[in-house]
C-alpha angles and dihedrals in degrees: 000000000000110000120239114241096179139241091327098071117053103194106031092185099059092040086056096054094038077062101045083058087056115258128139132269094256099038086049093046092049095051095046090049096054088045095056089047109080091202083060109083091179101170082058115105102270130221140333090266109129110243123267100267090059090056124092121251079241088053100046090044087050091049091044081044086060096044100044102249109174126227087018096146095064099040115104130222099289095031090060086049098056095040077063101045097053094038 
């Protein structure tokens, strides 16, 4: 039987197996909830922003700064990418 993990998550079936895959509490979460949501559409294309590649290094260090991305100030270019990409 699926685990309730209260009024923040919003599937807990689907949050469950997003963790047993491996990600972590907040992306899961995030995914289960829109989901959930029948106006999110997240496996939908998301916003305007240019992909990755097009940012400055200044600008990726500045988005991994905002999300808490560790280690960030010795990551290059694509390190800092892909530290995005699987957060």
């Amino acid at each position: 039987m699926t685990k309730d993990h209260g009024p923040s998550i919003k599937n807990d079936d689907l949050y469950e197996d997003l963790r047993d895959e491996g990600m972590s509490k907040e992306k899961a979460a995030r995914i289960a909830n829109a989901k959930a949501n029948d106006e999110m559409h997240p496996s939908r294309k998301g916003g305007k922003q240019p992909p990755y590649e097009e940012w400055t290094k200044d600008d990726l260090y500045a988005r991994a700064q905002e999300i808490g991305i560790d280690g960030r100030s010795d990551m290059s270019k694509d390190e800092l990418i892909s530290a995005l990409r699987s957060h």
